[in-house]
C-alpha positions in Angstrom: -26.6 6.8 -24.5 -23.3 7.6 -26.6 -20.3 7.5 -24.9 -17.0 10.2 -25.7 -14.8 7.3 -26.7 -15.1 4.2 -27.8 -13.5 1.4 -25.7 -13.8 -1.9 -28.1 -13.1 -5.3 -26.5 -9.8 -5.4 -28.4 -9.0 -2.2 -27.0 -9.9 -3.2 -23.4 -8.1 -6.8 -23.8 -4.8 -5.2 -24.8 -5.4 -3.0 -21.8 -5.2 -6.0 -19.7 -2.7 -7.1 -20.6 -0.7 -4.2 -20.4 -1.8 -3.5 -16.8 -0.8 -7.7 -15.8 2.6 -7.1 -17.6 4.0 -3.8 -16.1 1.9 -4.8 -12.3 0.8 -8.5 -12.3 -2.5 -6.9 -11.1 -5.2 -9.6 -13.3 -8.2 -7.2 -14.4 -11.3 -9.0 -14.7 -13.9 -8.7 -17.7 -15.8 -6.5 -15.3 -13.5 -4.0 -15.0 -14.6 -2.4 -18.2 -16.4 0.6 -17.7 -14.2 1.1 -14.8 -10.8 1.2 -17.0 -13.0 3.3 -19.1 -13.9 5.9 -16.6 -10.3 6.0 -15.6 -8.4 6.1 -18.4 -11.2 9.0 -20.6 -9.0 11.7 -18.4 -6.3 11.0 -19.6 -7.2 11.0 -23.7 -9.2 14.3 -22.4 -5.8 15.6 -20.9 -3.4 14.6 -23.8 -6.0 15.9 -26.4 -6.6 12.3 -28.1 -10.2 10.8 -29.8 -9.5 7.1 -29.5 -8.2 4.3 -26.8 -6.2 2.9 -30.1 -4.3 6.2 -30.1 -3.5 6.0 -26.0 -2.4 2.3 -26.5 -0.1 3.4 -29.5 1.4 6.5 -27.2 2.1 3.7 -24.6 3.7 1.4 -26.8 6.1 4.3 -28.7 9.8 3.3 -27.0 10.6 5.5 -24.2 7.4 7.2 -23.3 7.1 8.1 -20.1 3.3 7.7 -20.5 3.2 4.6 -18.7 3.9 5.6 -14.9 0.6 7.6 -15.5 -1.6 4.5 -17.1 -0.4 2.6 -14.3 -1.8 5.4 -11.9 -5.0 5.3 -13.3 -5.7 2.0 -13.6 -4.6 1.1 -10.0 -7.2 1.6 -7.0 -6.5 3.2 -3.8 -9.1 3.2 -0.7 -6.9 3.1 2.6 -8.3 4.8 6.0 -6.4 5.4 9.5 -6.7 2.5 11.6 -8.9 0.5 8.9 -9.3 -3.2 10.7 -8.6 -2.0 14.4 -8.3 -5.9 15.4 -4.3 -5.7 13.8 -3.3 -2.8 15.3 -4.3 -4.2 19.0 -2.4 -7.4 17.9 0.6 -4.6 17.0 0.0 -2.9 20.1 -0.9 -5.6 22.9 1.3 -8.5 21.4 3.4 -8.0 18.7 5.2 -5.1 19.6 6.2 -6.5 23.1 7.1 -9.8 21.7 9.8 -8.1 19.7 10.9 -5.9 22.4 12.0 -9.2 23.6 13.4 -10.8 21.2 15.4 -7.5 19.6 16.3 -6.4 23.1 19.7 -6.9 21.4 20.3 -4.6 18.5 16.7 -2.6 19.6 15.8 -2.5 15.9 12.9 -3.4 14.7 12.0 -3.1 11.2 8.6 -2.7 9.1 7.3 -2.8 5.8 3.7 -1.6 4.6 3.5 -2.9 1.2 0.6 -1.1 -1.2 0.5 1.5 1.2 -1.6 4.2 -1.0 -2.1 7.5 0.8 0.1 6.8 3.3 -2.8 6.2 6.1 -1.5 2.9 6.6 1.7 3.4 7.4 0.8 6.6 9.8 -1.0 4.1 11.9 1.6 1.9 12.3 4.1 4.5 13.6 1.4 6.0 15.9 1.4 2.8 17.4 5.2 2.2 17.8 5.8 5.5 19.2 2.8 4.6 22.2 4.4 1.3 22.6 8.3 2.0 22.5 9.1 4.9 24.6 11.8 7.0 22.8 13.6 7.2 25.8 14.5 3.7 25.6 16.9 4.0 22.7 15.1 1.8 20.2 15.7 2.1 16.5 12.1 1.5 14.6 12.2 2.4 11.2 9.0 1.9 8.2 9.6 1.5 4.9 6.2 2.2 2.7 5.6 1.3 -0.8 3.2 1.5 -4.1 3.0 1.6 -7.5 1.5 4.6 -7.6 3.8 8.1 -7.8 0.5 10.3 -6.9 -0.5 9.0 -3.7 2.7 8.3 -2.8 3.5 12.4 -2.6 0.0 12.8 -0.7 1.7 9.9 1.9 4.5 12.0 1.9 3.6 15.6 2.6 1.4 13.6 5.6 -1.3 16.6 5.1 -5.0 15.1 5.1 -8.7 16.8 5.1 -9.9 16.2 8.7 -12.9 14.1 7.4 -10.4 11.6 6.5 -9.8 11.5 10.1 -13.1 9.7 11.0 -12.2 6.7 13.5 -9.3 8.2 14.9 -9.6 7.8 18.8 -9.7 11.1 19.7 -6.4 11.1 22.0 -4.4 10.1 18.7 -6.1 12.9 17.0 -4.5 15.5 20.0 -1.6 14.0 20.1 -0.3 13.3 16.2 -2.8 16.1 14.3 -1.8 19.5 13.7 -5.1 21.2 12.8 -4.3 23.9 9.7 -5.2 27.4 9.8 -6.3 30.4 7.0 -5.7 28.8 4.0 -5.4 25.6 5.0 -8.4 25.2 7.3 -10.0 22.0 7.2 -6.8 20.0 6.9 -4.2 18.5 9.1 -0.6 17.8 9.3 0.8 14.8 10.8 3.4 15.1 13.4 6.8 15.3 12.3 7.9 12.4 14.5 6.0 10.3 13.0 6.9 11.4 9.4 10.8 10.7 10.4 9.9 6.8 10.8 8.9 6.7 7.2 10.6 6.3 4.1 8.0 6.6 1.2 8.6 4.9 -2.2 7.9 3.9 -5.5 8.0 0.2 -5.8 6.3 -2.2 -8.3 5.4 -5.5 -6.9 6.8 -7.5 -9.7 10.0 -6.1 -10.1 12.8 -6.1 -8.1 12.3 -5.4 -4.0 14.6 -2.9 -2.3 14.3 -4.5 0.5 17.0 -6.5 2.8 16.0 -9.7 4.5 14.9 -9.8 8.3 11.8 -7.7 8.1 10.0 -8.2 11.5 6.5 -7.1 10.6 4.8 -6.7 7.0 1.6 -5.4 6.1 0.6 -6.2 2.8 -3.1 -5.6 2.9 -5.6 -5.8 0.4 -2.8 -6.4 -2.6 -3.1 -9.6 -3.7 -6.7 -9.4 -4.3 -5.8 -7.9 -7.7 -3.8 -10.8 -8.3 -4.0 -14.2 -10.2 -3.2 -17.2 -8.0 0.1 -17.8 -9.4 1.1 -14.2 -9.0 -0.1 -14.6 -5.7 1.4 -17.3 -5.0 5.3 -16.0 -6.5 4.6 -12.8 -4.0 3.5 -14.6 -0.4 6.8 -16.9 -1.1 8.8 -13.6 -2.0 7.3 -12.2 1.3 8.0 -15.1 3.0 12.0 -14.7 2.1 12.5 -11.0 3.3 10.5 -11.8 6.6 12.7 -12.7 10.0 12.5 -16.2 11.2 9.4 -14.3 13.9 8.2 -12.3 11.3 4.2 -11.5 11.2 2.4 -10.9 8.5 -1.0 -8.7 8.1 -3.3 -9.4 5.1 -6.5 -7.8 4.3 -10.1 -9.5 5.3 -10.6 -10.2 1.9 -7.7 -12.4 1.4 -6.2 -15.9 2.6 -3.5 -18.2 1.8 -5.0 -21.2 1.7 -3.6 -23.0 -1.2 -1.7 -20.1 -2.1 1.3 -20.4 -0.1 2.2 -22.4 2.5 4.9 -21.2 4.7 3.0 -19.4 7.4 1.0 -20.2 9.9 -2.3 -18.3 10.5 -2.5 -16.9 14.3 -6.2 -15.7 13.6 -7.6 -12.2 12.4 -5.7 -12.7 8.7 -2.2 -12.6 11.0 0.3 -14.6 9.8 3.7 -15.9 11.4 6.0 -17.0 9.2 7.5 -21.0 9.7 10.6 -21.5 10.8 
């Protein structure tokens, strides 16, 4: 069957290596039809007939254009309390272990890296504010991050369909859920506590980190599957810099850093600690 566009491999290769240039994220020959499915909207919305003139829009000097190829090309699936096992670690171990050894200054800090729609980083502070009591005086703060601008303003309005809420123990959902109503039945809002913990924003991976040394706890899940080894490699030993002498370390299923990187110690369940 004829397809709208035509995506020669040419076409597809420079896409490539546009998308490992601006993200580090290493496309695989596979990828075709999905770049192609992606990136069709936007010659649709921008009223163009051919891939060659998308990749010359992105390479005129000073488009904006880019910030939405990068959108398009990058994946997003995230769910609320996706892999349970690191958020009882969080909860039954982690979290008291740096009550102790922050008892102190009472700060802790966190960092979801590649945090998408923002269901990620929700979790976590549903977590923290179970564990810590407010009362107590303790400073917790989340700083979330991705490459992509459209799912970071869905992470940041914190207003979801409730069948994204599947999984969510149902106290959590009573306690942190405000269920919409009239026109926005069918949706929820999460509670403006936790929304105060976060800071959302725009960060690419391979550029430079806004982010001060002495992190105590960094999820970076399901992120460096997209990247080559040495990229990989470059990131867990950037990781490895910002995190505090105790600093864990979450990482998707998916992923390991065996030789990769070799400054942490694995605890079990893709937790890392870093090595003093």
């Amino acid at each position: 069957m004829a397809t709208e566009f035509v995506l020669t491999d040419t076409d597809f290769n420079t896409i490539r290596k546009l998308v490992y240039d601006h993200t580090g994220i290493n496309l695989s020959s596979g990828k075709k039809d999905m770049i192609y499915s992606r990136l069709t909207r936007r010659l649709r919305q921008l009223g163009l007939s051919k891939f060659k003139e998308y990749l010359a829009l992105l390479d005129e000097e000073g488009n904006d254009e880019i910030g939405n190829f990068i959108n398009s090309v990058t994946t997003n699936l995230t769910s609320f309390f996706r892999e349970m096992h690191h958020f009882e670690h969080l909860k039954n171990e982690l979290l008291p272990l740096l009550m102790k050894i922050r008892a102190d200054e009472r700060q802790i800090r966190i960092w979801s890296a590649g945090c998408s729609t923002g269901e990620e980083p929700y979790s976590i502070a549903m977590i923290v504010k179970e564990t810590i009591p407010d009362a107590a005086g303790w400073d917790v703060r989340i700083l979330a991050t991705d490459l992509d601008t459209n799912v970071l303003e869905t992470a940041s309005r914190g207003v979801y369909a409730e069948d994204r809420l599947n999984g969510v123990p149902q106290d959590k959902l009573k306690r942190w859920f405000k269920k919409g109503k009239g026109a926005s039945a069918g949706k929820v809002r999460i509670h403006q506590d936790l929304r105060d913990m976060i800071i959302f924003k725009q960060l690419n991976l391979m550029q430079k980190w806004p982010v001060k040394p002495g992190v105590d706890i960094l999820f970076c899940r399901n992120v460096v599957i997209y990247f080559d080894k040495p990229t990989q490699s470059v990131l867990f030993d950037r990781y490895a810099n910002i995190l505090a002498d105790h600093g864990r370390m979450f990482i998707g299923h998916s992923e390991t850093l065996y030789k990769v990187c070799d400054r942490f110690d694995l605890l079990g369940h893709t937790v890392y600690k870093k090595k003093c």
